[in-house]
Structure formats: structure tokens, C-alpha cells
KOLZA-660665 format. One line per 10 residues: their letters; for each residue x, y, z of C-alpha. Coordinates in pm, whole numbers, plus 50000, padded with zeros to 5 digits. Example, Ala and Ser with C-alpha at 12.3 -4.5 7.8 and 13.67 -1.06 7.14 Angstrom:
// residues 2
AS = 51230,49550,50780; 51367,49894,50714
// end
This chain:
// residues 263
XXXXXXXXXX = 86418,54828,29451; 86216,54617,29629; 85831,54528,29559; 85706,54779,29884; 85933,55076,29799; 85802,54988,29422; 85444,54989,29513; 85476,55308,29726; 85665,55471,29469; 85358,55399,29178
XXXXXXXXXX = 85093,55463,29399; 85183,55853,29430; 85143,55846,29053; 84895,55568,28937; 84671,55791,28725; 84324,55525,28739; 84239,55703,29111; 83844,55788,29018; 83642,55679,29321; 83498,55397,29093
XXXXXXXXXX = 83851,55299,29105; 83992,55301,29433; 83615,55090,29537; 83710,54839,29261; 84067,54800,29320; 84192,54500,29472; 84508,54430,29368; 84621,54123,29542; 84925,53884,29636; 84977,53520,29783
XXXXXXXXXX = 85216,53611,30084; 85312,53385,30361; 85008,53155,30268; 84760,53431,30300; 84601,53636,30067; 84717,53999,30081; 84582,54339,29898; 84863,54499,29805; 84728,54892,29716; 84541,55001,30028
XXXXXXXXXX = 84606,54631,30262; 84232,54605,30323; 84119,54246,30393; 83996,54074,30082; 83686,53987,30049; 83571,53631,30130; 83458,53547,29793; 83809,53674,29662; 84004,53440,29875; 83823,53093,29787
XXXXXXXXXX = 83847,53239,29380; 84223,53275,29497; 84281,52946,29668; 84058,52778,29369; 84284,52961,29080; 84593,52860,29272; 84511,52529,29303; 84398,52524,28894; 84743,52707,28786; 84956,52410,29015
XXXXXXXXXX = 84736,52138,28914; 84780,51809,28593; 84489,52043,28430; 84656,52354,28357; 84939,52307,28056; 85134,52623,28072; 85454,52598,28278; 85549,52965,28296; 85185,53015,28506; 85282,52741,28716
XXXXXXXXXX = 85677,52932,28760; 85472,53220,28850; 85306,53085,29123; 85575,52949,29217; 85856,53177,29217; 85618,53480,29349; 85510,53594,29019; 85136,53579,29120; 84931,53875,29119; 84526,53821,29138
XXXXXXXXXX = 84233,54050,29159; 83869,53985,29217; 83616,54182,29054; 83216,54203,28948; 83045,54028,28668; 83227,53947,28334; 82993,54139,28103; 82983,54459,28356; 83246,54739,28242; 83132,54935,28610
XXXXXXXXXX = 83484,54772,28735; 83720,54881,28464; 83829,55148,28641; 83942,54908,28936; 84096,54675,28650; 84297,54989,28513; 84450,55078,28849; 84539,54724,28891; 84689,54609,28606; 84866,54977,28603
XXXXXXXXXX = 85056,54890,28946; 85174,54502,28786; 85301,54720,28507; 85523,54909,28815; 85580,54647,29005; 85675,54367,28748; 86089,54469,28701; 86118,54408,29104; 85985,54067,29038; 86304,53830,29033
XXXXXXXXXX = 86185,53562,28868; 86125,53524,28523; 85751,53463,28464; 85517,53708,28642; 85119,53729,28576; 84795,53887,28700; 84452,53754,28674; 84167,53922,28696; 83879,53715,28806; 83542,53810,28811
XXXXXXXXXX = 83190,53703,28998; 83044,53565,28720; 82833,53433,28530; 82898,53065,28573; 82785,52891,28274; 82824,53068,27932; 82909,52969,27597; 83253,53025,27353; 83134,53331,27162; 82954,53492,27450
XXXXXXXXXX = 83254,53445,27662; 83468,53561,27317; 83227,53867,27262; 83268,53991,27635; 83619,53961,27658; 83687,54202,27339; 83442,54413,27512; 83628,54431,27827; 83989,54495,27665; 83790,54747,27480
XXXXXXXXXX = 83726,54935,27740; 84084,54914,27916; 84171,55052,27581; 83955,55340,27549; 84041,55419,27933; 84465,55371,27881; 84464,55609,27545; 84387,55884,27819; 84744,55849,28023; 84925,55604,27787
XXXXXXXXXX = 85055,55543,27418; 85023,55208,27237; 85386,54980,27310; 85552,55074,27012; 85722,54740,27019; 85363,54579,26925; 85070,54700,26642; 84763,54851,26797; 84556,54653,26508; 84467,54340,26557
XXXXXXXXXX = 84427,54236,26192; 84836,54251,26201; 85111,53987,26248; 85259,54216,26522; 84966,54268,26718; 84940,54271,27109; 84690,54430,27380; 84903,54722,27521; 84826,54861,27856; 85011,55152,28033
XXXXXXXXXX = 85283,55090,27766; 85330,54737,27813; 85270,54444,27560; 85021,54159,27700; 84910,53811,27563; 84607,53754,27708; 84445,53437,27835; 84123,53405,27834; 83941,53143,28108; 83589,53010,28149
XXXXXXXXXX = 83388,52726,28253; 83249,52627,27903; 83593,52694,27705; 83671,52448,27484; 84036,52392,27572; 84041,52186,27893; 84326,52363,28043; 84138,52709,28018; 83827,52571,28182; 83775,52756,28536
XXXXXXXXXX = 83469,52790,28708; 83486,53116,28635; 83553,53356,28360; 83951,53495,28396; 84197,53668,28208; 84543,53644,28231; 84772,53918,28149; 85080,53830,28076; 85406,54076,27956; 85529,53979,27629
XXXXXXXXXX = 85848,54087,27741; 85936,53802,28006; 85874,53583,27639; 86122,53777,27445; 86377,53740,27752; 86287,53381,27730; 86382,53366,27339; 86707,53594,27424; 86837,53330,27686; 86744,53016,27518
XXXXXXXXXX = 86455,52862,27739; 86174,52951,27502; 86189,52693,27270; 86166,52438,27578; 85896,52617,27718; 85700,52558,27402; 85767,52200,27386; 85685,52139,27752; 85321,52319,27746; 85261,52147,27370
XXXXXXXXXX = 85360,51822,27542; 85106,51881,27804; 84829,52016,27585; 84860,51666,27411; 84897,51467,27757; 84574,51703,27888; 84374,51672,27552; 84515,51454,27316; 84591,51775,27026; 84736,52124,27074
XXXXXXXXXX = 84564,52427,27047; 84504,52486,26654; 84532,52902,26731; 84862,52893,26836; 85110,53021,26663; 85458,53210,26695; 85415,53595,26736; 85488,53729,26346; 85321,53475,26186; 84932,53615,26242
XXXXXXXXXX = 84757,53800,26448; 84727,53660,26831; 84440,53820,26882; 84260,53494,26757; 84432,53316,27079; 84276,53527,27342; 83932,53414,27417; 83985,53025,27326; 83756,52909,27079; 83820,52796,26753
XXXXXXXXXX = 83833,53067,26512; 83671,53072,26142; 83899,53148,25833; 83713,53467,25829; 83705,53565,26158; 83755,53959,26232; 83840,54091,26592; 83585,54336,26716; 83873,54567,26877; 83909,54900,26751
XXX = 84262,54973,26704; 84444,55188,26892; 84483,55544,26744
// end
């Protein structure tokens, strides 16, 4: 199947189609050098296209450690949208039908690492925990919106006090990567706030075939190159919780995610 027949397939049946969400949606790909909406091929707005070009150049660039965003780029993997302020959950609708039509469109993909970024307007300058508190707040509400159409991935815990935890949206396990221009980490620091969604099944297919292990040691190298230590949240998936990973910051031995599980 290719990606058009797979995006005209999915759009018949995306169910986020509220008129909050066909204004917000902007689901978006780099093709032949030019910025492209994907779900209704209206131009993009100007403000999305120099976020685009700017994330582009941040994903390709010495400052950004993680290879398999830099594959995705590069192999076609890319998928961007450009929405309102971080803290305003108005767009989440528009988020929903987005990240709804990567789920679709992802097993057309042909190369191994695929992700979509959602990029919003602002603000500029916040701190960590603000930046932290927002971001729960806005999976929160993807949450509350998906447990209308969708059930939890059953390969992944809904609670993110477990080991097996993972954000789960229209059945499909994410890691999430969470960008801003205060973060801590150097290679998360864009000028804007971002998160990056991406399918914890391309990493399983990764472990199955051998390449995860030097996929690890490659962005661990360049954490060290970029920073001079790793990040201390990481951690293989089993071993605690990744929900501490998400937003950045450093997390305290007590720390307790503000996400309501997933009934």
C-alpha cells in the first residue's frame, strides 16, 4: 500500500473529525523540499514552515544525539505538525486527528524509524517543571479524548507507576520526547516546546534484528560528545517506569507522574 492510498483509506474513518479538529489539523510532510499537509493539502501556514525548516535543521544537526530521529528525516520518516500554545488543550482535537493518521500511515513507511512532532506557538522561555507539568497535561488530554474510540496497547501498562508503562494512542505504544528551550539536556533544547512521538514498536523491531544495542551506544556516545554525561533517566524499558524520561528534567526519588491511568 502506498502512503496516498493509506492516507485516503484512514481518512474515511479517522474518528477525531469535530470541527475543532479538522481547523487544528495540520498534519504535515517534508516532500520534494517543500513542506506539504498531508490530510486536506492546504498550504501551511508560514509560521509552520520556518518551525519546520528550524526542527529539520535541529534533528540533522551535531546538537541533536538520537540517530533514529536523524534516520527519520532522512529516510522519509518525518511527520510534523504545527499547533497553538503549549499550555492550551483548544488544539487537542487537531493533535488527535493527527497523530491518529501517523498511527495509519506508519506500516507504509519503509524505513525503519518513523516520528511525528508536534510543535506548538509557544511560549518561548519556560522553566523544567512548567514545561514537565504541561506536557502531562497535554497527554492527559489525548488520553481522556482516545478512551472514546480506542483501548490502551495491551502490549504496554496504562499506569505509569509500572515498569511496563507507555503513552498509548489509537492502540499504539509511544515514547515520548519532550523539547523546550530551557530543558536541561542540550540535545532537547528547541526554541520551542515539542513532543516527539515515537512507536515503541520500530524499537522492538530494532531489538529483534540486532541494531538496537548499537543504536544505544551511538546516541550514549553522542550524549557524552554533546554534554559530557548521559541522561541519568534513561533506562531500558522493564526496568522502571519511562514516564520519568518524557519531559527531561531530572526526576526526584519520589517523584509521582500526574497521569491518570488509563481505565
Amino acid at each position: 500500500m502506498t502512503i496516498a492510498q493509506a492516507l485516503s483509506l484512514y481518512e474515511k474513518a479517522n474518528p477525531f473529525d469535530s470541527p475543532s479538529a479538522l481547523r487544528d489539523s495540520n498534519y504535515s510532510a517534508y516532500i520534494q523540499n517543500r513542506l506539504t499537509r498531508l490530510l486536506d493539502w492546504r498550504e501551511p501556514l508560514p509560521r509552520a514552515r520556518l518551525a519546520d525548516r528550524a526542527l529539520r535543521a535541529f534533528l540533522t544537526g551535531g546538537r541533536f544525539p538520537c540517530v533514529a530521529g536523524r534516520a527519520a528525516v532522512a529516510s522519509g520518516g518525518y511527520r510534523f505538525g504545527y499547533y497553538g500554545d503549549f499550555a492550551d488543550l483548544s488544539s487537542t482535537h487537531g493533535i488527535a486527528r493527527d497523530l491518529a493518521a501517523f498511527v495509519a500511515e506508519r506500516p507504509s513507511m519503509t524505513g525503519p524509524y518513523a516520528t511525528f512532532i508536534a510543535v506548538f506557538d509557544g511560549p518561548r522561555s519556560c522553566d523544567e517543571r512548567w514545561f514537565e507539568q504541561s506536557l502531562w497535561c497535554r497527554l492527559q488530554s489525548l488520553a481522556d479524548l482516545d478512551r472514546r474510540y480506542f483501548r490502551w496497547d495491551p502490549a504496554v501498562s496504562g499506569d505509569p507507576a509500572s515498569p511496563q508503562f507507555a503513552f498509548s494512542f489509537a492502540e499504539e505504544a509511544f515514547f515520548v520526547v519532550g523539547m523546550h528551550p530551557n530543558s536541561s539536556r542540550l540535545g532537547r533544547r528547541f526554541f520551542l516546546p515539542a513532543l516527539a512521538f515515537n512507536s515503541h514498536r520500530q524499537f522492538a523491531e530494532a531489538r529483534r534484528t540486532g541494531r538496537f544495542e548499537r543504536l544505544q551506544r551511538m546516541i550514549r556516545k553522542n550524549e557524552i560528545a554533546l554534554q559530557g554525561s548521559i541522561n541519568p533517566e534513561l533506562c531500558e524499558f522493564g526496568e522502571r517506569s519511562e514516564a520519568r524520561q518524557y519531559s527531561g528534567r531530572p526526576t526526584e526519588t519520589g517523584w509521582r507522574c500526574p497521569f491518570r491511568p488509563h481505565s
